[in-house]
Phi, psi and omega in degrees: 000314176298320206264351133347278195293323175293335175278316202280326182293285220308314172287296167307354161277328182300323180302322196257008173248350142323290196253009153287359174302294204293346181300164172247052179341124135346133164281175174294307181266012163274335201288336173294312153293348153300296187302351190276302195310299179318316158347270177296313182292344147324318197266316217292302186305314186281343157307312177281353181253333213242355170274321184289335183288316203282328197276330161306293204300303169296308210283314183297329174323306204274298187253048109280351174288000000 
């Protein structure tokens, strides 16, 4: 059972460093510009959330009064 079991992980690390060959990696600057884009849109949205939460926030304020 054991000397099975060592062949089939052995094939499968064989398989998987096959087809970790075949990935198309990033470049560095494409991977520095995406993480910059993920950045800002990150910042646009909780801006656009923490502005509509503050003005939601004001308006219930206003007509519980």
């Amino acid at each position: 059972m054991q000397g099975s079991q060592n062949q089939s992980t052995s094939v499968s690390s064989r398989h998987f460093l096959e087809e970790i060959q075949k990935v198309s990696w990033p470049t560095r600057s494409e991977t520095t510009r995406l993480t910059l884009v993920v950045i800002l849109v990150s910042l646009f949205v909780g801006l656009y959330v923490g502005v509509l939460d503050l003005g939601l926030t004001q308006m219930l304020g206003f007509l519980t009064k």
